[in-house]
C-alpha positions in Angstrom: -7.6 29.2 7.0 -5.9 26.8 4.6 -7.2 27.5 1.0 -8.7 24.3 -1.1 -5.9 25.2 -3.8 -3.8 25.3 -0.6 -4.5 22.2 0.3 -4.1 20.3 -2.7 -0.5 21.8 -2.9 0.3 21.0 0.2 -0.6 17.1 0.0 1.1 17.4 -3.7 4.4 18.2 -2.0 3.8 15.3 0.9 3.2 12.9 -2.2 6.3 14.2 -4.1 8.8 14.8 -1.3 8.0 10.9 -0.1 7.7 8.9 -3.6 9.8 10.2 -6.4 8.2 7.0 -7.8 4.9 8.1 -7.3 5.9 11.2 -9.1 6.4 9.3 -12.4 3.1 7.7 -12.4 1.5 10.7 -12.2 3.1 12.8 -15.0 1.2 10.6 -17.3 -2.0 11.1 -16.0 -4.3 14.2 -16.3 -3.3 17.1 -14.1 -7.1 17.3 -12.3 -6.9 13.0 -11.8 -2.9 13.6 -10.6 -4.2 15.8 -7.9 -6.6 13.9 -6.4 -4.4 11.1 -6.1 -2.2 13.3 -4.0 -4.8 14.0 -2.0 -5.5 10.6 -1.0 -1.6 9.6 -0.6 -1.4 12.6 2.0 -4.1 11.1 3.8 -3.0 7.3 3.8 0.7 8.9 4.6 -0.4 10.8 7.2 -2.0 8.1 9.4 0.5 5.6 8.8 3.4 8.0 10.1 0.8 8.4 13.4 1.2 4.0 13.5 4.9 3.9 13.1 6.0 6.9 15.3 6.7 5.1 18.4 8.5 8.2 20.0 4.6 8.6 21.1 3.3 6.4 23.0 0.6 4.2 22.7 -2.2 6.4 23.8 -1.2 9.3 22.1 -1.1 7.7 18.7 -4.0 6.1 19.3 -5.6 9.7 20.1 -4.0 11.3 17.2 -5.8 8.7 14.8 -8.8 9.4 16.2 -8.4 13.0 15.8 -7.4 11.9 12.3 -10.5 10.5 11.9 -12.8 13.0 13.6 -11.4 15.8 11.1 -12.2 13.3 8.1 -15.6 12.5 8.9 -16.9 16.1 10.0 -15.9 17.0 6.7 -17.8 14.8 4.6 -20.6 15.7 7.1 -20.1 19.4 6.7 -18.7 19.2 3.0 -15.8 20.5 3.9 -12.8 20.5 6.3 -10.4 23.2 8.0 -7.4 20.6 7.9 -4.0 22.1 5.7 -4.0 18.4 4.2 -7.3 16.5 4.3 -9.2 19.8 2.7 -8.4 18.2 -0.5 -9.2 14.7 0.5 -12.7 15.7 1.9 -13.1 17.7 -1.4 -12.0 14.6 -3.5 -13.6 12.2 -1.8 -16.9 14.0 -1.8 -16.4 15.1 -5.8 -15.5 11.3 -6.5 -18.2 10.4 -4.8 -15.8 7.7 -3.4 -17.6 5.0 -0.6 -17.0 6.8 2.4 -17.0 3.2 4.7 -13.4 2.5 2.8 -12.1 4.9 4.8 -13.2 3.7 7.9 -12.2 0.2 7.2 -8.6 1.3 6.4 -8.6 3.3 9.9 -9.8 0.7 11.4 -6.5 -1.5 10.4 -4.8 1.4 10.7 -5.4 1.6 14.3 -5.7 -2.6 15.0 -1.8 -2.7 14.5 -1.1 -0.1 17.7 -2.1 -3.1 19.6 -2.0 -6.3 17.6 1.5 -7.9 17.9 1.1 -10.7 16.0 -1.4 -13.4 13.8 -2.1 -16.7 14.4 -3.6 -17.5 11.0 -3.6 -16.2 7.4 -7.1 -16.0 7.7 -6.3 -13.0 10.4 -3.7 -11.7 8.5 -5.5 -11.2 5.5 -8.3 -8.8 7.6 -5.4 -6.4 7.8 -4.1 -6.9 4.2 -7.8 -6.2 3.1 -7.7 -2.9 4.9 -4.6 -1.5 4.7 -3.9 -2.8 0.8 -7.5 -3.7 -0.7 -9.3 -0.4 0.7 -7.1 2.1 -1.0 -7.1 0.2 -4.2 -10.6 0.5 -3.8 -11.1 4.0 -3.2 -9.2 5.4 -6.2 -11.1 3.5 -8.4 -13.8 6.3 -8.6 -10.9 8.6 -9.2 -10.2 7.1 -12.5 -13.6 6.7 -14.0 -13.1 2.8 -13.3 -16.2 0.4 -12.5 -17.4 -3.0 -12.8 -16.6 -6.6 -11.1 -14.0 -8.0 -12.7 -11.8 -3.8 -12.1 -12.8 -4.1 -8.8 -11.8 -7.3 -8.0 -8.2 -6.5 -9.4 -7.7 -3.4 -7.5 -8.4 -5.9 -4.4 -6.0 -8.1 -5.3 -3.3 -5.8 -6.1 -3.6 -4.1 -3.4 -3.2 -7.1 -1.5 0.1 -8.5 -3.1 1.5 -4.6 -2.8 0.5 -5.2 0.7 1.6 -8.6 1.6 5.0 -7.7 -0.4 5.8 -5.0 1.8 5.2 -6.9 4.9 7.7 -9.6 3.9 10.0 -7.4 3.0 9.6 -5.6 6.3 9.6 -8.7 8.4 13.0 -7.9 10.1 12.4 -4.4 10.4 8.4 -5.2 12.1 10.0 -7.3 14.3 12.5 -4.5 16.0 9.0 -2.8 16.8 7.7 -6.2 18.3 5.3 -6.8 15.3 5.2 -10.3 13.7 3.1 -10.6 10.3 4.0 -14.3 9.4 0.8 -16.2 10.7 2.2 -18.7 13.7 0.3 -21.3 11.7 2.9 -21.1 9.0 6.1 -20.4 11.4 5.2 -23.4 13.6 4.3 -25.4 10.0 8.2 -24.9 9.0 9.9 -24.8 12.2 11.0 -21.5 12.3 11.6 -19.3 15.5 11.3 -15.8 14.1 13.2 -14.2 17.2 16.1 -16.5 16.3 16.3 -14.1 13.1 18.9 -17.6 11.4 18.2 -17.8 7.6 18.7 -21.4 7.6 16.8 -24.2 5.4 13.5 -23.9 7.1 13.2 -20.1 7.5 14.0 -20.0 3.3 10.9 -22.5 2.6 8.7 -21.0 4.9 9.7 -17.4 2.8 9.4 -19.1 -0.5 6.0 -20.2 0.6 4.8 -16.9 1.5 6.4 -15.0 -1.6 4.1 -17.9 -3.7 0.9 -16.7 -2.2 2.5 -12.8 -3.0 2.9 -14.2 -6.4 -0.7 -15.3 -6.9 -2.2 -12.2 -5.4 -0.6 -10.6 -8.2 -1.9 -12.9 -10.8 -5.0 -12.8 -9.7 -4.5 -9.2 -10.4 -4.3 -9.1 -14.4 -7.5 -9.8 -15.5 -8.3 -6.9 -15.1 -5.5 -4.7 -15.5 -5.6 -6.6 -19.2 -9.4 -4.4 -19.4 -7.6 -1.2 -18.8 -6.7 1.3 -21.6 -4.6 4.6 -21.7 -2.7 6.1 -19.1 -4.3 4.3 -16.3 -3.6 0.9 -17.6 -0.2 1.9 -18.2 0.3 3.5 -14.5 -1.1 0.5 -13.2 0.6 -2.6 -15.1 4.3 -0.4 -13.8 2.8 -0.5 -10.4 2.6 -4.2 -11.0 5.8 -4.6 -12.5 7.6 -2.6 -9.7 5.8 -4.4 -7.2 7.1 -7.9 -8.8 10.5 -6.7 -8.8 10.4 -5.7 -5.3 9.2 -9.4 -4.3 11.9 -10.8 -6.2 14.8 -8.9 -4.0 13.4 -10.8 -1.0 15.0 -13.8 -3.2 17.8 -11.5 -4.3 18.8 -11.3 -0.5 18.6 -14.9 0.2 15.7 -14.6 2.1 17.8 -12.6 4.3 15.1 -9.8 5.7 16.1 -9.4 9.1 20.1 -7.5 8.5 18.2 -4.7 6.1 15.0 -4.4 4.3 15.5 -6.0 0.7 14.7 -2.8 -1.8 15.9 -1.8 -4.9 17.9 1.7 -5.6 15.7 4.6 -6.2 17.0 4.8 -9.7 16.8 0.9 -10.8 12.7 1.5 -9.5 12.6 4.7 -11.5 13.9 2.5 -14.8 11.2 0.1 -14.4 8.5 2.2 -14.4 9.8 4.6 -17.1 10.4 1.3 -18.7 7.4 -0.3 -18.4 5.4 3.2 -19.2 6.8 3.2 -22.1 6.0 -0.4 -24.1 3.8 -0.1 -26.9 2.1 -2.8 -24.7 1.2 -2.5 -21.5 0.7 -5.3 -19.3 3.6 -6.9 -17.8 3.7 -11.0 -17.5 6.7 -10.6 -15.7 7.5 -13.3 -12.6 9.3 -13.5 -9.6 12.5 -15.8 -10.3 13.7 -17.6 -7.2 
């Protein structure tokens, strides 16, 4: 059986081996806080690759996530869990004391996009946003000893705009595995055909009005990121800064997410945040120039 020290290293090397990024945030935080960040990564990692592996098919992913799920929950019941990975997420989520219903609402979402293809509304949308972005924000709050509306309400949002980023960066990549994001409501609003994939006039306002509401997510974001102090307030303002900069290549691209995935190189991302770590003052007021 899978030791607890086991465990932890073994969702350590899933964290490093899929975000070098990731890696750089947590070399400025305390080794015990470091690892149980890892252990919730491995978990969020490991049922997303379940969602996106469509050489299963639909039942068997569907199964797998439940199995996911089963493991998970019989461990906070039994305080404790035989699985090599989510040992250390049981044991850090039950240490954390970390609300237990956050990780049922982001398995939930989790599992709604095996079969939901696409949204009519933002209102929709933003269901799945709250569960795949807000819950995790809001689970590693206990993690770092943070508390209190006006935190929690910022972890929500930026969680949101990291989210909603990565789905309009994805758009033309979702769309290969017959998953639309962009609410109808707004495609119909700007006369866009999405299946057409042309990056014509209407196709860039409708994308320039999506990457505004992005934008305010993130504003809506720094109140209280401003409240932070320490490591934590600088790991998360260069989570905010990289996730700005990662909006801002949709522009970079012309709006053009359907030939590639707009992204920035691995070592450009890796300057930002060593960047941003290291300013005497923390909080980025950066914006996305279009």
């Amino acid at each position: 059986m899978t030791t607890l020290q086991e465990s932890y290293d073994n969702c350590a090397k899933l964290a490093k081996d899929d975000s070098r990024v990731l890696d750089l945030f947590l070399r400025v935080l305390p080794r015990s806080t470091a690892r149980h960040l890892q252990a919730l990564w491995a978990f969020y990692w490991l049922t997303h690759q379940i969602v996106l592996d469509t050489q299963q098919d639909l039942d068997d992913r569907r199964r797998s996530l439940d199995t996911i799920r089963q493991k998970l929950f019989d461990g906070f019941h039994l305080g404790e869990s035989d699985h090599p990975e989510l040992k250390a997420t049981v044991h850090t989520t039950l240490e954390k004391n970390i609300d237990q219903d956050l990780f049922s609402f982001y398995l939930d979402a989790e599992e709604s996009d095996l079969t939901t293809k696409e949204y009519g509304t933002f209102i929709e949308l933003m269901d799945r946003i709250e569960g795949i972005g807000a819950a995790p924000g809001l689970i590693v709050l206990p993690v770092l000893g943070l508390s209190g509306e006006k935190i929690t309400q910022s972890a929500r949002n930026l969680g949101m705009a990291v989210q909603f980023t990565s789905i309009l960066r994805h758009t033309g990549r979702d769309l290969q595995r017959d998953r639309i994001y962009i609410p109808q409501e707004d495609r119909e609003h700007f006369g866009v055909d999405i299946h057409a994939e042309h990056v014509d006039q209407n196709w860039k306002n409708l994308m320039k009005f999506e990457i505004d509401r992005a934008e305010k997510m993130h504003q809506e974001a720094e109140p209280g990121i401003s409240a932070l102090r320490g490591p934590i307030r600088k790991c998360v303002s260069a989570g905010t800064t990289l996730s700005h900069a990662l909006l801002g290549t949709i522009s970079e691209a012309q709006y053009d997410v359907f030939r590639q995935v707009p992204n920035l190189p691995n070592r450009r991302k890796a300057m930002i945040v060593t960047k941003t770590l290291a300013r005497p003052s923390f909080l980025s007021s950066s914006r996305v120039r279009r």
